[in-house]
C-alpha positions in Angstrom: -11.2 12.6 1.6 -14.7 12.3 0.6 -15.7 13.6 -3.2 -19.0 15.4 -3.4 -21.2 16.6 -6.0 -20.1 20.1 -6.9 -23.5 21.2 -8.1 -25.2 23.7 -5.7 -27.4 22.0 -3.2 -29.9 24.1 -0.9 -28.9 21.7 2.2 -25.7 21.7 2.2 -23.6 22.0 5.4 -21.3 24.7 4.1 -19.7 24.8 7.8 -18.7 21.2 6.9 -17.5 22.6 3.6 -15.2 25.3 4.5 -13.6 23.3 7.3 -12.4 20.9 4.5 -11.8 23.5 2.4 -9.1 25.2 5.1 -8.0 21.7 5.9 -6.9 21.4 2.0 -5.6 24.1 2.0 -3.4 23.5 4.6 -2.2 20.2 3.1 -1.0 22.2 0.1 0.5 24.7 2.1 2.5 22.1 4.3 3.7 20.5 1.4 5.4 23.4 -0.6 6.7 24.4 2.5 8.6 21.0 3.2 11.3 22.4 0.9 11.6 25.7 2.4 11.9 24.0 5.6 14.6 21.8 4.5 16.4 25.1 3.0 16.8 25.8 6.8 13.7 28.7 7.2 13.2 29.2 10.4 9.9 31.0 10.0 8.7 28.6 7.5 10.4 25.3 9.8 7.6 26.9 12.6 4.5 27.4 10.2 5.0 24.0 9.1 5.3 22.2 12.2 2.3 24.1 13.5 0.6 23.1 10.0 1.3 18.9 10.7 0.6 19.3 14.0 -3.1 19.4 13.3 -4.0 19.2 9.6 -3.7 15.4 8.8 -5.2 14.3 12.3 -8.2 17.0 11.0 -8.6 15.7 7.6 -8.7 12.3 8.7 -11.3 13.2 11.3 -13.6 14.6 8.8 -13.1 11.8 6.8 -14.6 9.7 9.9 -17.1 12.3 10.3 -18.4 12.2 6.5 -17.9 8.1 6.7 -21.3 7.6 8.9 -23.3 6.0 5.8 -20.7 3.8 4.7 -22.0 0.8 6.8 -25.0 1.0 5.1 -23.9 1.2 1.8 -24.9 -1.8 -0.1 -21.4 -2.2 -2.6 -18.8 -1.4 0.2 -15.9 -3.3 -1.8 -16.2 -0.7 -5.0 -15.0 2.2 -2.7 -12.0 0.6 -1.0 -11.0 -0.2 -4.8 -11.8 3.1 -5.4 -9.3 4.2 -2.8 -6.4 1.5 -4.2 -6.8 2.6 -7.5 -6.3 5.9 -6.9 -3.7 4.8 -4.9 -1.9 3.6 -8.0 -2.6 6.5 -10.2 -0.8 8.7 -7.6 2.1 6.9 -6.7 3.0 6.2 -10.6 2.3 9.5 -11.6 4.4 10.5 -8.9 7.2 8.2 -10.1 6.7 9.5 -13.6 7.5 12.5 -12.9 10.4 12.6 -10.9 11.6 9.6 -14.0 11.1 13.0 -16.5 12.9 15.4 -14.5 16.0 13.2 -13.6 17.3 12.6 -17.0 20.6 13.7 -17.7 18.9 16.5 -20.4 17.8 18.1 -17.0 20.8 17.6 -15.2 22.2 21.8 -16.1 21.2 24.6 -17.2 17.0 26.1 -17.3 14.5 24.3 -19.4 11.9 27.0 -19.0 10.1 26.0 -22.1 10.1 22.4 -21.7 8.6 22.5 -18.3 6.0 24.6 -19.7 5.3 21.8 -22.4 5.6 19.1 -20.1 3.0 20.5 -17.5 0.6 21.1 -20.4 1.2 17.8 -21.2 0.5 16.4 -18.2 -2.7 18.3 -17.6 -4.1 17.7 -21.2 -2.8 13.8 -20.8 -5.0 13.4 -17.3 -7.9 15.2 -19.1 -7.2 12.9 -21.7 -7.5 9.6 -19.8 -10.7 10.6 -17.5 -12.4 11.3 -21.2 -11.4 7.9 -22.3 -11.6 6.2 -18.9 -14.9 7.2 -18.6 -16.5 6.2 -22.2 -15.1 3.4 -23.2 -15.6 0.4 -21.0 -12.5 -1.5 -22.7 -10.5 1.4 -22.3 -11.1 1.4 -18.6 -10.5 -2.3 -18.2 -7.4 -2.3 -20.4 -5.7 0.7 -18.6 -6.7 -0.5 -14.4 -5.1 -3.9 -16.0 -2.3 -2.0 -17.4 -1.5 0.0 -14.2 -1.8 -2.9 -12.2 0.8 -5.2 -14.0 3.2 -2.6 -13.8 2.8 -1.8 -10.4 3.3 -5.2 -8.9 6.1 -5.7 -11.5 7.8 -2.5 -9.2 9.6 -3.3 -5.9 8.2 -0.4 -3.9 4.3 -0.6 -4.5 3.4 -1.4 -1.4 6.0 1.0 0.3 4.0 4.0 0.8 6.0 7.1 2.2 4.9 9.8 0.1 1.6 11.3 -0.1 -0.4 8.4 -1.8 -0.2 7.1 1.9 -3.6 9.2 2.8 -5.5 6.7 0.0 -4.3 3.5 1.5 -4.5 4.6 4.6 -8.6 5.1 4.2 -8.4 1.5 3.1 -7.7 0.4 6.5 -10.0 2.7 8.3 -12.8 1.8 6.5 -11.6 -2.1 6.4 -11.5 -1.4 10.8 -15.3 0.3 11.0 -16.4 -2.7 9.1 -14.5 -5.6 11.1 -15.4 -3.8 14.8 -19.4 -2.5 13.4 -20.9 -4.5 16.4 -18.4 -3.6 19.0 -19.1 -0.7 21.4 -17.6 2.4 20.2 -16.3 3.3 23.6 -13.7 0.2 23.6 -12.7 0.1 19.9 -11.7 3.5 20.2 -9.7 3.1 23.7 -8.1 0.0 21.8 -7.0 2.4 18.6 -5.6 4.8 21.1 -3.9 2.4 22.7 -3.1 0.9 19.0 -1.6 3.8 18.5 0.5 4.8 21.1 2.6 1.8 21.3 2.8 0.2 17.1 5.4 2.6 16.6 7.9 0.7 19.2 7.9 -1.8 16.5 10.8 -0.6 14.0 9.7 -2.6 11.5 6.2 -1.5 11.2 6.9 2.1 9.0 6.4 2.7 5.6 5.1 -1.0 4.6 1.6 -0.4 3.3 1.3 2.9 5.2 0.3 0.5 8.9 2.4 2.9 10.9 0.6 5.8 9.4 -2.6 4.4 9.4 -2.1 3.2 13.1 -0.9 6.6 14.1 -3.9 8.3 13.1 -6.8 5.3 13.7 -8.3 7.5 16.7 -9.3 10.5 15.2 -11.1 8.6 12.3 -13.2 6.5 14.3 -13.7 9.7 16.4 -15.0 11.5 13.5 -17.1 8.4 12.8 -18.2 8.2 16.1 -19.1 11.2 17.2 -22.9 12.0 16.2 -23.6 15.0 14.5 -25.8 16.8 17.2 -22.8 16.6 19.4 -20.7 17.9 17.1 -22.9 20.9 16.5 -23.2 21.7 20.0 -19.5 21.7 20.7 -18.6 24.1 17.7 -21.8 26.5 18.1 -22.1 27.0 22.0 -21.2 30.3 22.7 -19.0 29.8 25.5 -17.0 27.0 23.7 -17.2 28.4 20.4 -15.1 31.6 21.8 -12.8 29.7 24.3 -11.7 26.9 21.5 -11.0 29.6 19.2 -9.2 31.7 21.6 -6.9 28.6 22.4 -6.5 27.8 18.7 -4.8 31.0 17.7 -3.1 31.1 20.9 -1.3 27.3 20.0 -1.0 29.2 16.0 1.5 31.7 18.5 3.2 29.2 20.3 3.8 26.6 17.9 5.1 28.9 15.5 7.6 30.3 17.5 8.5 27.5 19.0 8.7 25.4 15.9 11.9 23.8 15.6 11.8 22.5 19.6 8.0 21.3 18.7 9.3 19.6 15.8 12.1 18.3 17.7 10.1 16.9 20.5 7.0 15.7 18.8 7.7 15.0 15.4 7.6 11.7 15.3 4.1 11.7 16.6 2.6 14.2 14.0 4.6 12.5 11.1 3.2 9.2 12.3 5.6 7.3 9.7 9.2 7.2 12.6 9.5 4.8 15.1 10.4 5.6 18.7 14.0 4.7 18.7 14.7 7.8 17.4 13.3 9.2 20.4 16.6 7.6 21.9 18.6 10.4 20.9 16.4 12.6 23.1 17.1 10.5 26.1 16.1 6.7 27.1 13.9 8.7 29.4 11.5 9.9 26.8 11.6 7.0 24.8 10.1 5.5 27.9 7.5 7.6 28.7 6.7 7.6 24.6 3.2 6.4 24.5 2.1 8.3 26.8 3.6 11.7 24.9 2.0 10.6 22.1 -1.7 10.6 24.2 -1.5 13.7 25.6 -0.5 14.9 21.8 -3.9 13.6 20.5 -5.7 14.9 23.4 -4.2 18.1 22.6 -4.8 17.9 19.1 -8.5 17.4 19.4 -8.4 20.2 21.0 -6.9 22.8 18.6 -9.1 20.8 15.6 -12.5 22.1 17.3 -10.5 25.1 17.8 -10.3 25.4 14.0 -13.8 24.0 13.4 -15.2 26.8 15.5 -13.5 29.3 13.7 -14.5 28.2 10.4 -17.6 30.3 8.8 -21.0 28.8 8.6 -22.2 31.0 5.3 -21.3 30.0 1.9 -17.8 30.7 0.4 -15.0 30.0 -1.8 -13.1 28.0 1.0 -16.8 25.1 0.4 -16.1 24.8 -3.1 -12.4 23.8 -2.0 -14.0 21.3 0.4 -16.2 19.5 -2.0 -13.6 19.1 -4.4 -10.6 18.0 -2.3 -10.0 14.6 -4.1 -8.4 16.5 -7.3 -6.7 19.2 -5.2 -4.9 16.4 -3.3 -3.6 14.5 -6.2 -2.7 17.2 -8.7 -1.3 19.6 -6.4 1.3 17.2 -5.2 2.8 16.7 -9.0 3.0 20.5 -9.0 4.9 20.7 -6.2 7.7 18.5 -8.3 7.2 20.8 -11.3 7.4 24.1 -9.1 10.7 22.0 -7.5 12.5 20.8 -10.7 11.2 24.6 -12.6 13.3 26.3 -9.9 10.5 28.2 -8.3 12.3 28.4 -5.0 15.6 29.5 -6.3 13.6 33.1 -7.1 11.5 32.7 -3.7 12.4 36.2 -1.8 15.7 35.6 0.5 14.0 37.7 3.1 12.2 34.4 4.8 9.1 36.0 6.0 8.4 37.2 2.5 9.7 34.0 1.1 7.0 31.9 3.5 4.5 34.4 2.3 5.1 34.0 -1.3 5.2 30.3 -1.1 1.4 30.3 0.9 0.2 33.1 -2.1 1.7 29.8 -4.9 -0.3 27.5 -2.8 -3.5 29.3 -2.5 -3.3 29.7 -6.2 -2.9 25.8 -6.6 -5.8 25.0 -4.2 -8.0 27.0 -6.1 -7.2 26.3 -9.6 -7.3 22.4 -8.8 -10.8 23.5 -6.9 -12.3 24.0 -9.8 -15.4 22.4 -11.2 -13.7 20.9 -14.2 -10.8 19.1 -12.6 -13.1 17.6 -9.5 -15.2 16.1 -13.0 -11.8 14.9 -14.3 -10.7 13.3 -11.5 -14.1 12.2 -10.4 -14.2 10.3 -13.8 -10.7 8.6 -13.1 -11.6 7.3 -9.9 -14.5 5.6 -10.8 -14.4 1.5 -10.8 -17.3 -0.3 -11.7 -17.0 -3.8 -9.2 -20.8 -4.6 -8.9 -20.5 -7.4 -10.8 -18.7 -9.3 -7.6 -21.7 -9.4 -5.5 -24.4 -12.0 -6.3 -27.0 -9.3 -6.7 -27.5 -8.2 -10.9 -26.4 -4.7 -10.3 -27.4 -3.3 -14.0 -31.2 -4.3 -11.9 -30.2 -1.4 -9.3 
């Protein structure tokens, strides 16, 4: 999920822009949904699966796509521990939330008031800290040492099922490009499809620094990172193919949708990423056989409805490329909202009709996606995930 510079640049690929800017918005709209789908909404259990069928195989893929200069980046370790310490920051804030919210004093009754305070708290506390993070250098060191004590003092750290996964996750991809830089492409992504197919067999694999995960979704990463950019132009912009992959996109939007529950059913455990195969079992020994090659012929698919997307997306500038240049903050901050909205009741007053109920839950998210958008919280957050780690490498950096 690649931060850029939110000042207006004349060369900017706004087509790259506004796919990660739908691709966030997805990712916000899949995760406020989770609850209405566990609320038993049908129309909201097939939006959703169509939503994770595709969205975290195409953020990851753009990921791989905008990773192309990070072999010849000279201080390679400072973003992997840019990635891990944002890490951190999400999975305690996370925790710190749901430590508020479960106190008895929540337990009954509305608290109307004292979400409002806490949320303003919250925001003015993470303003807070970028300010201070990014001023004072002993600040800075004091609070990564701070946050780092007390995460390896807690027993789940490196048990990563929530959506902090996505951070650690880039760790390894990036770690993988690095390792396999003089290997042909062609055979290091034939081994990660492979890779992937078959880790998932191994029970014990899951949730343990997001490897499952990060398995799972190796291939379309190093596709993204593979594939040159001219290629990747011609695919999206030929006329023929530009029409045809669109057609089939909102054709698998239909099906999927409808169909959402047996989808879900059948290939959920590929999408997720994070299950192993044994609970294929309950499906029939048969499919729990013929598993990895399921789980193929979902990626192949997948690509598919991805440049489906991409081809729809609009080349011109619009609000959806301010979205995709400042996805880092929309990420983080929209998944603590979606505890608030959660422990504030928001879906209790949701519409019963589900249709309208779905459609007043995707209204909440666009809403989110744009307010975390903006300017000022992509500086906030681009402040708090700074760490300065030049001073590992032989070379004087404060000479750069």
């Amino acid at each position: 999920m690649n931060q850029q510079p939110t000042s207006v640049v004349s060369t900017r690929n706004y087509h790259i822009d506004n796919i990660k800017g739908v691709l966030i918005l997805l990712v916000v709209c899949g995760h406020l949904l989770s609850t209405l789908q566990d609320m038993d909404s049908t129309f909201a259990i097939g939006v959703r699966t169509f939503i994770y069928f595709f969205h975290m195989p195409g953020f990851i893929f753009m990921s791989g796509y905008l990773a192309k200069g990070f072999l010849k980046k000279e201080y390679k370790g400072e973003k992997l521990l840019s990635y891990a310490w944002l890490y951190l920051l999400f999975k305690n804030a996370i925790d710190l939330v749901h430590f508020i919210f479960r106190r008895p004093y929540f337990a009954n009754g509305a608290h109307t008031l004292e979400l409002v305070i806490i949320v303003a708290l919250f925001c003015f506390g993470i303003w807070l800290l970028s300010q201070l993070y990014s001023r004072f250098s002993a600040f800075q060191n004091g609070f990564i040492l701070l946050v780092v004590v007390y995460s390896l003092l807690k027993t789940n750290v490196l048990t990563v099922g929530a959506a902090p996964w996505y951070l650690m996750a880039l760790i390894w991809f990036h770690i993988i490009v690095y390792l396999t830089r003089n290997m042909q492409p062609k055979y290091v992504l034939a081994a990660a499809v492979l890779l992937s197919a078959f880790i998932n067999y191994q029970d014990t694999v899951g949730k343990f620094l997001t490897l499952s995960r990060a398995a799972n979704f190796l291939p379309f990463f190093l596709l993204g990172f593979y594939l040159k950019r001219e290629h990747f132009e011609k695919i999206v912009n030929h006329p023929k193919w530009k029409h045809f992959l669109s057609i089939l996109f909102l054709i698998s939007a239909v099906v999927i949708t409808i169909n959402g529950r047996a989808v879900s059913k059948w290939l959920g455990v590929f999408f997720y990423g994070v299950s192993p195969y044994s609970k294929l079992l309950k499906l029939g020994e048969w499919y729990y056989n013929i598993a990895p090659l399921t789980c193929i012929l979902w990626m192949a698919v997948t690509v598919v409805i991805l440049f489906g997307l991409f081809a729809l997306c609009p080349r011109r500038k619009t609000f959806l490329a301010k979205l995709g240049r400042n996805t880092i903050g929309i990420y983080i901050l929209h998944r603590l909202f979606k505890d608030f909205l959660i422990y504030g009741g928001f879906y209790d007053i949701l519409s019963k009709n589900e249709y309208l109920g779905v459609g007043e839950t995707l209204l909440v998210s666009l809403l989110l996606t744009v307010v975390f958008g903006t300017d000022f919280w992509a500086k906030t957050m681009n402040k708090l995930s700074v760490v300065h780690a030049k001073w590992m490498y032989k070379k004087d950096y404060q000479k750069d």
